[in-house]
ZAPA-398673 format. One record per residue (C-alpha): x, y, z; residue in one letter. Coordinates in steps of 0.1 Angstrom, whole numbers, plus 2048, in hexadecimal, padded with zeros to 3 digits. Layout:
BEGIN
XYZA/...
end
This chain:
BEGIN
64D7F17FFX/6697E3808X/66D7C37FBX/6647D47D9X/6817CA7BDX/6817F77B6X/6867FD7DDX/6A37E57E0X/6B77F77C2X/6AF81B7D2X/6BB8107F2X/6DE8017DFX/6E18247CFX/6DC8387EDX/6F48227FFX/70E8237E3X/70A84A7E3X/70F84F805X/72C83A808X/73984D7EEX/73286B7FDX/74786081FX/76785D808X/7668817FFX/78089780FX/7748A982DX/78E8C6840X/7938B2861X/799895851X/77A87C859X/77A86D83BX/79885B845X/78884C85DX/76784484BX/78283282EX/79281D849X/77480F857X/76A806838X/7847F4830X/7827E284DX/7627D483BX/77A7BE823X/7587C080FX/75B7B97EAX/73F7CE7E3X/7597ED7EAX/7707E37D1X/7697FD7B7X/76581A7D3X/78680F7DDX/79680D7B9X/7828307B3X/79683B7CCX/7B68347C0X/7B58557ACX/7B086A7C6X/7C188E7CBX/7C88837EEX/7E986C7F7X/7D5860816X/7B6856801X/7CD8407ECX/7DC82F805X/7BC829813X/7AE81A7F2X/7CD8027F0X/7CB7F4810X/7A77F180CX/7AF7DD7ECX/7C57C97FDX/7B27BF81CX/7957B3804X/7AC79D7F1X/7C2793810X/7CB7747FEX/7DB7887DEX/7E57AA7FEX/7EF7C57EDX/7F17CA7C6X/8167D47BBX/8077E1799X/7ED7FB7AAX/8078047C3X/81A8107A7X/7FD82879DX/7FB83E7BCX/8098617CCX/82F8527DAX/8258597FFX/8048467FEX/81E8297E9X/83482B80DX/81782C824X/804813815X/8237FA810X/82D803831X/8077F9840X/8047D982AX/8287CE838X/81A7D185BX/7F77C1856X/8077A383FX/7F37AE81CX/8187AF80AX/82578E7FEX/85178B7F8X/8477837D5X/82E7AA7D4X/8507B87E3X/8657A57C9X/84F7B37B2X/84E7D87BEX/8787D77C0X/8797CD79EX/8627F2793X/88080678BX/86D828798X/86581F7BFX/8728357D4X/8938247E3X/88082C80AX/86B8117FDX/8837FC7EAX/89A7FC810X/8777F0827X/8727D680CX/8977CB80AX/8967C982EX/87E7B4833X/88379C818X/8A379C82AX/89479584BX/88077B83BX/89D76682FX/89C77580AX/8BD77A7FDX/8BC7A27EAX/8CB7B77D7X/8EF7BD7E2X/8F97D17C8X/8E07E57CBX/8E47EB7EFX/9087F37EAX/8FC80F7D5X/8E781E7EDX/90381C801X/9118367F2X/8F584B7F2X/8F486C7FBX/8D886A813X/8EA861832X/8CA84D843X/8C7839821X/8EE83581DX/8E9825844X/8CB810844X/8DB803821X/8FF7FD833X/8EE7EC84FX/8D87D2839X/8F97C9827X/90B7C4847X/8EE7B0850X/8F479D833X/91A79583DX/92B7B482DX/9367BE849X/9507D6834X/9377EE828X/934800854X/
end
């Protein structure tokens, strides 16, 4: 019977199990798709799917699971400590995505510039728009990737300074 306390919990399991089972890796990629509608859900229930997740092999996965994360807790967005804890190209998409959907706060982005290890892509989008948010940032630290050798982060690093008034650094 359904109404039975036994049937309830065997329906939970099997529900949990085959949620679990969507997450897994398939070759053309439908668990992807299967992650982001479940995090379109914003259900608490998913949080420990979504932290299990952070673990996984796969960049996309992770990037998933913090966005997930984030969308549940919209309030608190994105967590700058877990994002520290993933592959570095599910770190950019997921900043990246959370910039764009409004689940990174300037103080989160404070927080990530201030981790010494993020790769400087990120630590530029995060200058930039704590910049374009009326956030004063790190000069010297843009001065220095300035110099860079990578010409497109040399640039984009030149052009937030002259942005800032240093119109010197062109």
């Amino acid at each position: 019977c359904l109404s039975c306390p036994l049937a309830t919990a065997d329906l939970g399991d099997s529900a949990r199990r085959h949620i679990v089972r969507c997450a897994e890796s398939q070759r053309d990629g439908s668990h992807l798709i299967r992650l982001s509608s479940l995090r379109v859900l914003r259900d608490p229930a998913m949080r420990p799917l979504f932290y299990g997740l952070l673990q996984h092999e796969e960049w996309q996965v992770q990037a998933h699971a913090l966005l997930g994360l984030a969308e549940i807790d919209a309030d608190d967005g994105l967590d700058p400590l877990l994002v520290t804890q993933v592959d570095p190209i599910a770190r950019e998409q997921a900043i990246s995505t959370a910039i764009d959907l409004d689940l990174l706060d300037h103080e989160s982005m404070q927080e990530l510039l201030d981790w010494n290890r993020l790769e400087t892509t990120n630590r530029l989008l995060l200058m930039a728009e704590l910049q374009n948010a009326g956030i004063p940032i790190d000069k010297e630290r843009l001065r220095e990737l300035s110099d860079d050798n990578d010409l497109i982060i040399a640039g984009v690093a030149s052009l937030l300074l002259a942005n800032d008034g240093d119109e010197a650094v062109l």
